[in-house]
C-alpha positions as CSV (number, residue, x, y, z in Angstrom):
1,X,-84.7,-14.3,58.7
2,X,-84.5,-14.4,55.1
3,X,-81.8,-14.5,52.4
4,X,-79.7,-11.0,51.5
5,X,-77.6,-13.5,49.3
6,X,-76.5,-16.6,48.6
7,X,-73.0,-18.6,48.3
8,X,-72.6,-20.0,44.7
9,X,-69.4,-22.2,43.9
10,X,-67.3,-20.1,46.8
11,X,-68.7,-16.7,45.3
12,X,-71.1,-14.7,47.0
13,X,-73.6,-13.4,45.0
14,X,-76.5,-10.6,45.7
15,X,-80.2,-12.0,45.2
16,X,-81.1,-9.9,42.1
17,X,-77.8,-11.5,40.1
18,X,-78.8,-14.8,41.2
19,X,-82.0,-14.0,39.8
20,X,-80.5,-13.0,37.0
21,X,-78.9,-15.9,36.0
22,X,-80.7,-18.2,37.4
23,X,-78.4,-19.5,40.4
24,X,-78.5,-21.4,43.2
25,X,-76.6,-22.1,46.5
26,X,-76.0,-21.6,50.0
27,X,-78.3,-18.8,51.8
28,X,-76.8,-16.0,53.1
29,X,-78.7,-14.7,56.0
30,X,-78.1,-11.1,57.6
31,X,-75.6,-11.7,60.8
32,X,-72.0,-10.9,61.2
33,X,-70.3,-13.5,59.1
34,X,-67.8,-12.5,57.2
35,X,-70.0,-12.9,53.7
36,X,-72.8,-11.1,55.5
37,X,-71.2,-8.3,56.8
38,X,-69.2,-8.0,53.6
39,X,-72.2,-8.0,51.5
40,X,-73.6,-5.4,54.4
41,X,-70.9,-3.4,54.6
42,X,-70.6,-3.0,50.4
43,X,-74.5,-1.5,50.6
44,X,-73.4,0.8,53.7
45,X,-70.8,2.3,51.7
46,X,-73.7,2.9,48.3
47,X,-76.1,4.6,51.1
48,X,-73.3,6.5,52.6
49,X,-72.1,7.9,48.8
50,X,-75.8,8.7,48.5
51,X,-76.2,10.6,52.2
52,X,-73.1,12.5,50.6
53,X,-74.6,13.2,46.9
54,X,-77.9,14.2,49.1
55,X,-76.0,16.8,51.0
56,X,-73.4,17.7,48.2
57,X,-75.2,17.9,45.1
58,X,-71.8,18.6,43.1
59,X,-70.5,15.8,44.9
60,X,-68.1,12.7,42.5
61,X,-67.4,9.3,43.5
62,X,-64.4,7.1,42.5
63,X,-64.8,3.4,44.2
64,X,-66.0,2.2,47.6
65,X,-65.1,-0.9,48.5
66,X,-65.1,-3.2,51.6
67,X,-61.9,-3.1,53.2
68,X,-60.7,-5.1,56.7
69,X,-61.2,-2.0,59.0
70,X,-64.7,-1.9,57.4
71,X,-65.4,-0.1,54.1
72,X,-64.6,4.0,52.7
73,X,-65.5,5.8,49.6
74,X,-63.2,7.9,47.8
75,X,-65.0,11.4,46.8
76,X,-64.4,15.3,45.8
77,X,-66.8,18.0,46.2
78,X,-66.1,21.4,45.9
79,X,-67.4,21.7,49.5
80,X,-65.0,21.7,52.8
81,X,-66.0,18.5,54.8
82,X,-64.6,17.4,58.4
83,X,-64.6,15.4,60.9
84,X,-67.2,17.7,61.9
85,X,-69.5,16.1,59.4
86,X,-69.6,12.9,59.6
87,X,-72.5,13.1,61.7
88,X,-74.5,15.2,59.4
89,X,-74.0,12.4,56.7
90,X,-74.6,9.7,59.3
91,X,-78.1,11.0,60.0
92,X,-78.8,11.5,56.4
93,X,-77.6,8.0,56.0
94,X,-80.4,7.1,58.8
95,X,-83.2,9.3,57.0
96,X,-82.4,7.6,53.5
97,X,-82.6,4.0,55.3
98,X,-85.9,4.7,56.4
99,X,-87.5,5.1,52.7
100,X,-86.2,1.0,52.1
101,X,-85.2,2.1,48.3
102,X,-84.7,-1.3,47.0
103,X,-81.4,-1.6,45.7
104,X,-82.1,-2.7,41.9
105,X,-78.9,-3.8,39.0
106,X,-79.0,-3.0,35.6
107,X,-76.0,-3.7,32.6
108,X,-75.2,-1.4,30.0
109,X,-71.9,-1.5,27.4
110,X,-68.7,0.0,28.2
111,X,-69.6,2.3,25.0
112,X,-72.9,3.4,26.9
113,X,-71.6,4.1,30.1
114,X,-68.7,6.6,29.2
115,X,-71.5,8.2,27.0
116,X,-73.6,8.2,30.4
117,X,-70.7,9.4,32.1
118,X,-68.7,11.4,30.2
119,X,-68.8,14.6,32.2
120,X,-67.6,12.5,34.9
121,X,-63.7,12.1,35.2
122,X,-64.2,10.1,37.9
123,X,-66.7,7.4,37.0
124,X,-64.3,7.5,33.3
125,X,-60.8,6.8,35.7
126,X,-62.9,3.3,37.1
127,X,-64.2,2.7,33.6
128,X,-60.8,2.6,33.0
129,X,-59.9,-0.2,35.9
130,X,-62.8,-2.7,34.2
131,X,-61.7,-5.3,31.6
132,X,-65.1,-6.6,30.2
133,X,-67.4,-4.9,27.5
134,X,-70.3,-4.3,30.1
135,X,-70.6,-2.5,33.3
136,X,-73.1,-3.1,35.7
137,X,-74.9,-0.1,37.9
138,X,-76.6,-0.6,41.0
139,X,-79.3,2.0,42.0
140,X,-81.2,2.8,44.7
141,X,-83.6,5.8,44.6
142,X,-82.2,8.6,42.4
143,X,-78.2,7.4,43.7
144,X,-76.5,5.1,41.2
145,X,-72.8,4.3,40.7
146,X,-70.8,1.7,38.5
147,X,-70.6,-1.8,41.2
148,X,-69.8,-4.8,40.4
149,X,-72.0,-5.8,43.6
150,X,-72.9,-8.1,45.9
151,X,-75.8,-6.2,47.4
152,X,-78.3,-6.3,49.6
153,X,-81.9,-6.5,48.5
154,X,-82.6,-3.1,49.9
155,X,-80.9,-0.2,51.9
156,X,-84.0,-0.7,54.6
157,X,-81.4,-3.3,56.1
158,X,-79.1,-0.8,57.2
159,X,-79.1,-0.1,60.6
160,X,-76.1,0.1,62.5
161,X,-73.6,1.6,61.2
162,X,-70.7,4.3,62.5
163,X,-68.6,6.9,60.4
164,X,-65.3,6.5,61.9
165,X,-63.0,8.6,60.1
166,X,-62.0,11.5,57.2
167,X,-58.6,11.8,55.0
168,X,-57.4,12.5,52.1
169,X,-56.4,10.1,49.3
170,X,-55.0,10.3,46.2
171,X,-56.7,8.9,42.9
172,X,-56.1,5.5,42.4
173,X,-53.2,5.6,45.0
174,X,-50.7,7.6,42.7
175,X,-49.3,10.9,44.1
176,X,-49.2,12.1,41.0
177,X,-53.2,12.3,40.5
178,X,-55.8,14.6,42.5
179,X,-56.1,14.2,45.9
180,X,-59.8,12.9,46.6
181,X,-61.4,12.8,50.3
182,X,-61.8,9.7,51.7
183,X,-64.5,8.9,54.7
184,X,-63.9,5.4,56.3
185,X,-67.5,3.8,58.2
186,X,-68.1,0.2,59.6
187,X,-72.0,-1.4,60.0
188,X,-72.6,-4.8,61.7
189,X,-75.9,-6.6,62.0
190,X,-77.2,-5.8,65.5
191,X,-76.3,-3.0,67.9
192,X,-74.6,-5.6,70.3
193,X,-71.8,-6.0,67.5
194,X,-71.5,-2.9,66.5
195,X,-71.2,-1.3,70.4
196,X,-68.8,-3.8,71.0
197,X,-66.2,-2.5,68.2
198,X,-67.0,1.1,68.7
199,X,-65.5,0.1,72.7
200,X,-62.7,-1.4,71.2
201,X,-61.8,1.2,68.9
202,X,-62.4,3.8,71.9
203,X,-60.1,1.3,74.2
204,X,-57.4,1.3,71.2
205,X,-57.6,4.6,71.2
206,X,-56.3,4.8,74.7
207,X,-53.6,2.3,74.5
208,X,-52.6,4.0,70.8
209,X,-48.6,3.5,70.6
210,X,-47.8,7.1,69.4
211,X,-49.6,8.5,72.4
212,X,-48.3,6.3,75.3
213,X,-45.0,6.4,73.6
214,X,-44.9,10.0,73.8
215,X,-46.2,10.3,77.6
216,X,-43.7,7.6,78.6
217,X,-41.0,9.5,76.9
218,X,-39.9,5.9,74.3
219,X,-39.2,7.2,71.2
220,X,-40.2,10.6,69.1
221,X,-40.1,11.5,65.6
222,X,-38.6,14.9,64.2
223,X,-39.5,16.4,61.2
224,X,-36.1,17.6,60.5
225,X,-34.6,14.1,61.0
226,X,-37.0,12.7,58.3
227,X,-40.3,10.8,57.9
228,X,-40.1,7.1,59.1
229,X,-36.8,7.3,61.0
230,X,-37.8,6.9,65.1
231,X,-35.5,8.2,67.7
232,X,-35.0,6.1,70.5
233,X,-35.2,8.0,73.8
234,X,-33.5,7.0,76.8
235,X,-37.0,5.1,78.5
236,X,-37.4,3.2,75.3
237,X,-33.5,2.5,74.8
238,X,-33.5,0.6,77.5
239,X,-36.8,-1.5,76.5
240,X,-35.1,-2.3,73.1
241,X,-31.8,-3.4,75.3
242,X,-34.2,-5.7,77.5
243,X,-35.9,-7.3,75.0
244,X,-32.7,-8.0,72.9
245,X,-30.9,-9.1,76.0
246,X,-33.2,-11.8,76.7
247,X,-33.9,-12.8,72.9
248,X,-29.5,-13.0,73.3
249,X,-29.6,-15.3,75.5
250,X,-32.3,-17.8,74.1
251,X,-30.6,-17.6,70.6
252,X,-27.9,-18.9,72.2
253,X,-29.2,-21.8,74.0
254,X,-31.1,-22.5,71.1
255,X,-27.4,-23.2,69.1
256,X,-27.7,-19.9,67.2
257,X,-24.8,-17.9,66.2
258,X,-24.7,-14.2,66.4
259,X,-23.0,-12.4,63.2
260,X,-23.4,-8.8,61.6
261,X,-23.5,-8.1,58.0
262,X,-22.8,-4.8,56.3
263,X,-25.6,-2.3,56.2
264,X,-25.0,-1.7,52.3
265,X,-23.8,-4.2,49.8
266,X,-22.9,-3.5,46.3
267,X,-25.0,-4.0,44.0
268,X,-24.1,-6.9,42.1
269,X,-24.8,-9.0,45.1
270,X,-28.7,-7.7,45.0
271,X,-28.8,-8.7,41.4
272,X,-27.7,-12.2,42.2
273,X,-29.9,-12.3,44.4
274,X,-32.4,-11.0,42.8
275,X,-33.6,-8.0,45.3
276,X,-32.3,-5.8,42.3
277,X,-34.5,-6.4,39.6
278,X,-38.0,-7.5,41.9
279,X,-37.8,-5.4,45.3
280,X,-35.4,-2.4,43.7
281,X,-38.2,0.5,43.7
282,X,-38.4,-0.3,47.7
283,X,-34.7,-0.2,48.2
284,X,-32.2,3.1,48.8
285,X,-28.8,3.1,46.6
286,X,-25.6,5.0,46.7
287,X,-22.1,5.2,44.5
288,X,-18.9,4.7,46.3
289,X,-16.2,5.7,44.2
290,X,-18.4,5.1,41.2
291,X,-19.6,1.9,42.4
292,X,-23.4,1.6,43.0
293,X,-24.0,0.0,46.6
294,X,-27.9,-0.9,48.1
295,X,-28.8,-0.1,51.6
296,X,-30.0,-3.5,52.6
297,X,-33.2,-4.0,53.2
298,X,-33.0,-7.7,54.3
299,X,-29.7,-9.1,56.0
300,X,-30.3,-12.9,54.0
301,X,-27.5,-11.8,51.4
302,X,-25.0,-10.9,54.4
303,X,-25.6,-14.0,56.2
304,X,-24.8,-15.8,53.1
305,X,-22.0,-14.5,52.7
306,X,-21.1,-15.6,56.6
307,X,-21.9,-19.0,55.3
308,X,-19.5,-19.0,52.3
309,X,-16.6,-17.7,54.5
310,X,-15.6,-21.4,55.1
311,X,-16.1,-24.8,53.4
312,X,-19.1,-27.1,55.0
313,X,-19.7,-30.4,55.9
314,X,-22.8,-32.1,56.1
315,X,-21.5,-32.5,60.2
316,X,-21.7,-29.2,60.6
317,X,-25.4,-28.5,59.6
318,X,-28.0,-27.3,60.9
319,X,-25.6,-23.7,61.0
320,X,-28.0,-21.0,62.5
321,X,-26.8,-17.8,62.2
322,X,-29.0,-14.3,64.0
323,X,-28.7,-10.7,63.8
324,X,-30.6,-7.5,64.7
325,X,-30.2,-6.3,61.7
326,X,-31.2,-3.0,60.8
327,X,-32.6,-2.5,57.4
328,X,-34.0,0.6,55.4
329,X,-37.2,0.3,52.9
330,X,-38.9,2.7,50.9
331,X,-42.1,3.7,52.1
332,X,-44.5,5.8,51.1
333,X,-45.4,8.7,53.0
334,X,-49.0,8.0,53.5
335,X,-48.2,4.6,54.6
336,X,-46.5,5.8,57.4
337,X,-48.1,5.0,61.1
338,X,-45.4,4.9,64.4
339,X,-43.9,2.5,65.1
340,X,-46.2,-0.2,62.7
341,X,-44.6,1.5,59.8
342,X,-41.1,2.5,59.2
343,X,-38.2,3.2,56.9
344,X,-35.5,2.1,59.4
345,X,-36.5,-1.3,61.5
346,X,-34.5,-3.8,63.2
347,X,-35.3,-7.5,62.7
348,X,-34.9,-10.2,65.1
349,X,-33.6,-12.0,62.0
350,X,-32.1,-15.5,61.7
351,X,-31.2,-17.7,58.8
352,X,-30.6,-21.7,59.2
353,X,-28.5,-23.8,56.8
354,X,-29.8,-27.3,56.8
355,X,-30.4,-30.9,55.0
356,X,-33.7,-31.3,53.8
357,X,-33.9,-33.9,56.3
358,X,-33.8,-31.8,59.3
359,X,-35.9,-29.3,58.1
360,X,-39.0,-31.2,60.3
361,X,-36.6,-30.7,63.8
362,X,-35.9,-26.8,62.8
363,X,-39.1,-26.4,62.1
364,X,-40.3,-27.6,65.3
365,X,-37.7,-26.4,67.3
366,X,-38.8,-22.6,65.9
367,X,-42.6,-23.4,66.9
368,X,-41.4,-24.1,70.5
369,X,-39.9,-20.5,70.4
370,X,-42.3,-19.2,68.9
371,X,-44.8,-20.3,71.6
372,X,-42.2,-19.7,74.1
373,X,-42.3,-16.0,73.6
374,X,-45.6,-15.3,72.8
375,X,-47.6,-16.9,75.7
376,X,-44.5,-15.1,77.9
377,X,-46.0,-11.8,76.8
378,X,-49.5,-13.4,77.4
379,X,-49.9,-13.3,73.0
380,X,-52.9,-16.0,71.8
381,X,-51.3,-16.5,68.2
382,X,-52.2,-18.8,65.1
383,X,-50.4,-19.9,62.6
384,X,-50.9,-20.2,58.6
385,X,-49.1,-22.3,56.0
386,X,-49.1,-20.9,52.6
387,X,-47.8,-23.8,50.1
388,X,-46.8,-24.4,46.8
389,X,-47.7,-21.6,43.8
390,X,-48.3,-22.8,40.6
391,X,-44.6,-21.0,39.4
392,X,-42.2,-22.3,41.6
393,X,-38.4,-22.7,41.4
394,X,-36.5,-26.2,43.3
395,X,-37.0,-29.7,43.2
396,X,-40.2,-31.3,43.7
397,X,-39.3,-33.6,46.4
398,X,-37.6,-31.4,48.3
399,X,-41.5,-28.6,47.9
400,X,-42.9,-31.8,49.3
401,X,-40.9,-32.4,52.0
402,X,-40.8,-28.9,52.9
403,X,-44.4,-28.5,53.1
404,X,-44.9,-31.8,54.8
405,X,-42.4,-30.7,57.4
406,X,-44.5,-27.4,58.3
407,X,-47.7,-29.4,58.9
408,X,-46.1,-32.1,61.1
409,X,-44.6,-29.2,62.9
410,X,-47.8,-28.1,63.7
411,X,-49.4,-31.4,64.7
412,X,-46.2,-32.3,67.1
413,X,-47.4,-29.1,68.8
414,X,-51.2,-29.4,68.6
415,X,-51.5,-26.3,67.0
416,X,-54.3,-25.0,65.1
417,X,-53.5,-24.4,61.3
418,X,-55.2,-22.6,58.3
419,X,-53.7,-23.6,55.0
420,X,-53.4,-21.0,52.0
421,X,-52.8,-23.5,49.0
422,X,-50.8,-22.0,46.5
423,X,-49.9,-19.1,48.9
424,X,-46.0,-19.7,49.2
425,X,-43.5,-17.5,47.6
426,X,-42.0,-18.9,44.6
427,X,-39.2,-20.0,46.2
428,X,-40.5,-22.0,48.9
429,X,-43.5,-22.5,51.4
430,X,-43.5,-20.4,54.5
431,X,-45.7,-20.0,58.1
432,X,-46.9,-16.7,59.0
433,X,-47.8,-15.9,62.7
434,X,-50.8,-13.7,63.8
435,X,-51.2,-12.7,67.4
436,X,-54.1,-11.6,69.2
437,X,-53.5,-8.8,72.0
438,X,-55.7,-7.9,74.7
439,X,-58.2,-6.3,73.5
440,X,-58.6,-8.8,70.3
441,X,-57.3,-7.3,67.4
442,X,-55.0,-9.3,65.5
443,X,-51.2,-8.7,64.1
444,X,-49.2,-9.8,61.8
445,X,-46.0,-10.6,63.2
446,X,-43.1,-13.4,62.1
447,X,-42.8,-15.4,59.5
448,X,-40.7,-18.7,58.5
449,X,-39.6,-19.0,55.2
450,X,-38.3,-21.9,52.9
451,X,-35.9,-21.0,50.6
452,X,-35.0,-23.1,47.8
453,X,-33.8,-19.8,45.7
454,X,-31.1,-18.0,47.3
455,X,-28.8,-21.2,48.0
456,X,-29.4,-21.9,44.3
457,X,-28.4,-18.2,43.0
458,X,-25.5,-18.0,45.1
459,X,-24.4,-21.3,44.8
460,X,-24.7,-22.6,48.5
461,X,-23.3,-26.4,48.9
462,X,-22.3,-28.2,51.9
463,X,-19.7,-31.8,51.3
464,X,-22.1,-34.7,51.9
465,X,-21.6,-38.1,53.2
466,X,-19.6,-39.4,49.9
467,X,-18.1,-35.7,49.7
468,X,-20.6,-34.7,46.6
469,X,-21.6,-31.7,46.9
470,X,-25.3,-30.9,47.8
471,X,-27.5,-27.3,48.0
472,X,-28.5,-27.2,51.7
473,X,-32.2,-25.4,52.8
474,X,-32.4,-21.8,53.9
475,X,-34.6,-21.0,56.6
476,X,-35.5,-17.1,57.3
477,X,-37.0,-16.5,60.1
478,X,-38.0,-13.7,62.6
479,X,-40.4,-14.1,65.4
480,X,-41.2,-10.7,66.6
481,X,-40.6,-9.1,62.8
482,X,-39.3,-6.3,64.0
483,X,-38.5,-4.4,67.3
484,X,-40.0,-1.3,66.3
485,X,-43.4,-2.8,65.1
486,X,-43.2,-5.6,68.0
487,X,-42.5,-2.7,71.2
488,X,-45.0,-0.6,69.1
489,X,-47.6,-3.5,69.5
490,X,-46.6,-4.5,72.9
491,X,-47.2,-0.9,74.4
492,X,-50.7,-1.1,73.1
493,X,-50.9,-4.6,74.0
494,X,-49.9,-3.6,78.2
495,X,-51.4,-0.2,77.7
496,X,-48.1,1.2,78.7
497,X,-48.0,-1.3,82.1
498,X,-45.1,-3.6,80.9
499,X,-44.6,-6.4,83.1
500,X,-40.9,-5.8,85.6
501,X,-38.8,-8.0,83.2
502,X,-39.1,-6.0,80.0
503,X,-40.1,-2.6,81.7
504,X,-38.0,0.4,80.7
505,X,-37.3,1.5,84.0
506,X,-38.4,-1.2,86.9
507,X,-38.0,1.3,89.6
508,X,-38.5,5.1,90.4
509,X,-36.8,6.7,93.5
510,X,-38.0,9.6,94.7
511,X,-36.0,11.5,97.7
512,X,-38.0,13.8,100.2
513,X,-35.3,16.4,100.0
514,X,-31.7,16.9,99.7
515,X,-30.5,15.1,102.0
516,X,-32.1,11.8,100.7
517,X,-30.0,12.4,97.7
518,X,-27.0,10.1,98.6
519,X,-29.1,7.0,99.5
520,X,-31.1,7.3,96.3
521,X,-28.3,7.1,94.2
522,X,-26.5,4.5,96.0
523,X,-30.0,2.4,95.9
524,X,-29.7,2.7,92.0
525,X,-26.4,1.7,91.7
526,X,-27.5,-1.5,93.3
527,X,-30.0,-2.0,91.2
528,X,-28.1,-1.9,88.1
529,X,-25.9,-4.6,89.4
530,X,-28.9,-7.0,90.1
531,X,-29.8,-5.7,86.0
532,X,-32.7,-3.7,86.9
533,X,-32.8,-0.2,85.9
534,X,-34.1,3.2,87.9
535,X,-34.9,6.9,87.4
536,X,-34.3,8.9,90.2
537,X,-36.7,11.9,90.6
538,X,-35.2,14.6,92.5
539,X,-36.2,17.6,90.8
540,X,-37.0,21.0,92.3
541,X,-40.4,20.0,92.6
542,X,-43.3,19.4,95.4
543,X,-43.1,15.4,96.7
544,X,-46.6,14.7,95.4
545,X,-46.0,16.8,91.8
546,X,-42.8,13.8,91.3
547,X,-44.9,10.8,92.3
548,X,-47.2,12.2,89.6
549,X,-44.4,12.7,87.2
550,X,-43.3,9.3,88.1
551,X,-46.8,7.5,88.0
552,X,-47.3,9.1,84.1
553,X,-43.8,6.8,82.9
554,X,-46.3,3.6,84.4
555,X,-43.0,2.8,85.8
556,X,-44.3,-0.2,87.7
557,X,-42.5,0.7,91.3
558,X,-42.2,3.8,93.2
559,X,-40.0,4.1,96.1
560,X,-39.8,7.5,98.5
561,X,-37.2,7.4,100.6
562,X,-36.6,9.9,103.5
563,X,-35.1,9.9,107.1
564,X,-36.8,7.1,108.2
565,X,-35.9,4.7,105.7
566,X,-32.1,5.9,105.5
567,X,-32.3,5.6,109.7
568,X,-33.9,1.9,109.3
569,X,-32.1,1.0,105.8
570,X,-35.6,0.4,104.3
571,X,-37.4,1.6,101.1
572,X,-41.5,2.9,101.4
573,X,-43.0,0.8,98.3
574,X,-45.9,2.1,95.8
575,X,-46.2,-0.9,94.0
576,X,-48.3,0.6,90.5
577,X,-49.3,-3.3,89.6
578,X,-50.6,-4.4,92.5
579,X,-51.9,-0.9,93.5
580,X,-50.4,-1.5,97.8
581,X,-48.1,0.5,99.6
582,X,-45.7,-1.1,102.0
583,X,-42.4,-1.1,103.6
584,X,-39.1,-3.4,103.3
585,X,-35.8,-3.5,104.3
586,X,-33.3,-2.9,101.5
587,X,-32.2,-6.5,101.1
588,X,-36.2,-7.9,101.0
589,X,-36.0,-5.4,98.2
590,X,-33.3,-5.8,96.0
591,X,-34.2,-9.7,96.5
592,X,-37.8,-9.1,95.4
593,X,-36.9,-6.9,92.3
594,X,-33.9,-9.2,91.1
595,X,-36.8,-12.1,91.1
596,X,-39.4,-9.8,89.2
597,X,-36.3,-8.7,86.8
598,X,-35.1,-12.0,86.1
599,X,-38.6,-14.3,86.1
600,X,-38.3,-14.7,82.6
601,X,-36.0,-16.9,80.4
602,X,-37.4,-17.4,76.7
């Protein structure tokens, strides 16, 4: 197969600029790495602007770029376009493929192109956007557009491809400029790849949060209530209370302490800490008797204050402090998605005081929690260290040590690593973890953060050996990020089956009549004292229509009781995970479900 581009000093570059300027490198063939499919991908998005301008001959293009779900071009035309369309364009897209325009570059000035474009608001908005004096064009039969490239030598290439969504997007991503449609596509190099993600975009489709969450009655937003803002129903309540009631427990064994900070702080403390002045515009503030207070949305600045409460001694560290704290940021609307993306989120959140010295052990003591609860939940996860930027606050040594401390972290557990040098916040260097769920997409989840700032701005010191006083090491971390994003990936990670020890409700009870009544409900109070929850379904409904009802929750046991079992003192099973039916008495029961319920400590 021959070359659509070639790799040049880490920059991939199409064949006519190496041409161009005489360059050399590594080959790029046409397969589904990701410098072939990005270079695929860019051209896929140029024939589907010129499928559009074919079919909508008033139609205006802003940028289309590659983009992680694939690649979109924004667009107006004064034509109505919906999802509806997208096939149209895709078979225009097919019909333009099979002419093989090549796909030729040519430069012009900046003067000459906003002569060449000045009718065009569009094309003069991403004029706008470009720093140098020239602007290069890319054409391919009578479609051009401004591109900076790379491309592929011709649009004959193109093969398989999918259209996989419309919206609506504003110009340049400001609310205040013209709304522009937006169409969304993805192409791979065979059919094999590309029938492969259309299944898995079909199977997330299935297991989509937002759409389980509503049929297993978890959580519901209200319009009235606000954008952003879930409301936790009683199902998903009690999957929250699960999940923090084992995360309780292993915080605790793990030496944690629990504490609570304030949900708003006055401001002065977000200017010391600088949230004011670099994360303000994301933040909600009110005035308290003409004092201006932030709604936190972080809960570092009230675990510092926790530490200051009393004097420390270098004995006394590691101090690990946690917290569900729940926080409030300012997102834009259009950001918005479930449970992924929120204005009010609880974080599994915990901050650790230590030496530089025992950074290393905290470090590796995190991992092993880390690990602990993702391969519980049946999570493959890797891990990334971003280190030192080029500005960066603290000493030297301790950026060394720090960074030195991550890696050997890693290594005592085996674990695979990416580095991203010069990827750390100012402040310190920092591990994010990404999970892979079942059907392979990956999520960003928890992060562990060195901070060498915040002890600094507020002062932090511990007594050392010979009573000087030294600045000890924050640690943030959170392993699940948050409990709306983390249940919101979970349910799309089970597909609404969650395993018996974080299921909302572990059992339903359905009685055959009236009479049944009295033995359900004393078979859920026994439950409750062996900590697993139950739903009785006793509703003026046909037996069949409430195993249905019941079987929609996914609830992962059924139990119908009627004269027989209250004669014998037994319980008819459904069990929905292993898909049998059978009978036990009521203490093989309770026995079996207290083991399910309690199978897992973190």
């Amino acid at each position: 197969m021959s070359a659509i581009a070639i790799k040049h000093n880490d920059e991939i570059v199409d064949l006519v600029t190496a041409q161009e300027r005489g360059l050399s490198g590594e080959e790029i063939e046409l397969d589904n790495s990701p410098e072939a499919l990005d270079v695929l991908r860019h051209s896929t998005a140029h024939l589907m602007a010129q499928a559009i301008k074919s079919l909508y001959p008033d139609a205006k293009f802003f940028v289309g770029p590659t983009v992680k779900e694939g690649f979109y071009y924004d667009f107006k035309t004064s034509a109505e376009i919906g999802e509806g369309d997208l096939k149209k364009i895709e078979k225009e897209m097919l019909s333009l493929a099979k002419k093989k325009y090549p796909i030729e570059k040519y430069e012009i000035s900046m003067d000459e192109a906003k002569q060449k474009f000045a009718s065009d608001n569009l094309k003069l908005a991403v004029m706008e956007r470009i720093p140098s004096e020239t602007v290069s064009i890319y054409k391919q039969g009578e479609f051009e557009d401004l591109c900076r490239g790379p491309h592929l030598p011709n649009i004959g290439l193109i093969r398989y491809f999918k259209l996989t969504k419309i919206a609506g997007a504003y110009l340049g991503g400001d609310s205040k400029n013209e709304m522009l449609t937006r169409i969304y596509g993805i192409a791979f190099a065979d059919k094999e790849a590309l029938k492969a993600h259309l299944d898995q975009i079909a199977e997330a489709e299935k297991r989509d949060h937002r759409k389980l969450g509503n049929e297993m009655k978890l959580f519901t937003f209200r319009e009235e209530v606000g954008a952003g803002f879930p409301i936790w129903l009683p199902a998903g309540a009690r999957l929250r209370a699960r999940l923090e009631s084992l995360l309780h427990r292993a915080h605790r064994k793990r030496g944690y302490q629990p504490v609570r900070g304030p949900e708003m702080l006055r401001s002065d403390l977000w200017k010391t800490s600088g949230h004011y002045q670099n994360y303000g515009e994301n933040m909600y503030f009110t005035n308290i008797d003409e004092i201006e207070f932030g709604v936190k949305p972080m809960n570092c600045v009230g675990h510092i204050k926790v530490y200051e409460d009393e004097l420390h001694s270098y004995r006394d560290l590691p101090i690990k402090y946690y917290e569900y704290g729940v926080v409030h940021r300012h997102e834009m609307t259009g950001a918005l998605h479930g449970l992924f993306r929120v204005r009010e989120f609880t974080q599994d959140d915990a901050h650790i005081f230590c030496t530089v010295d025992q950074i290393e052990e905290q470090i590796i003591d995190i991992i092993d929690f880390i690990d602990k609860i993702m391969t519980t939940f049946g999570f493959e996860y890797k891990m990334m260290i971003s280190t030192k930027p080029e500005k960066a606050v603290g000493d030297a040594e301790v950026w060394e040590k720090s960074e030195a401390a991550l890696k050997n972290a890693m290594e005592v557990h085996n674990l695979p690593y990416t580095i991203d040098e010069g990827g750390g916040a100012f402040y310190g260097p920092k591990i994010d973890i990404k999970i892979l769920d079942a059907i392979g997409r990956e999520w960003q989840c928890g992060t562990v953060q060195l901070d060498n700032n915040l002890p600094s701005r507020f002062e932090l010191e511990y007594n050392g050996e010979n009573n000087d006083k030294i600045q000890p090491v924050m640690i943030h971390r959170a392993i699940l990020g948050s409990f709306e994003r983390f249940i919101g990936i979970l349910t799309e990670h089970y597909a609404g089956e969650f395993p018996m020890f974080v299921a909302p409700t572990q059992v339903a009870i359905v009685p055959v009549a009236e009479s049944h009544k009295d033995y359900a409900k004393e078979l859920s109070d026994k439950l409750i004292d062996i900590n697993a929850d139950s739903e009785i379904y006793a509703k003026n409904d046909s037996l069949n229509k409430r195993i249905r009802t019941a079987e929609k929750t996914r609830v992962p046991m059924i139990v119908v009781i009627g004269d027989d079992e209250i004669a014998n003192k037994t319980v008819a099973i459904r069990d929905r995970r292993t898909r049998e039916q059978y009978n036990l008495s009521e203490e093989e029961f309770l026995k079996l479900i207290q083991t399910k319920v309690n199978e897992v400590n973190f």
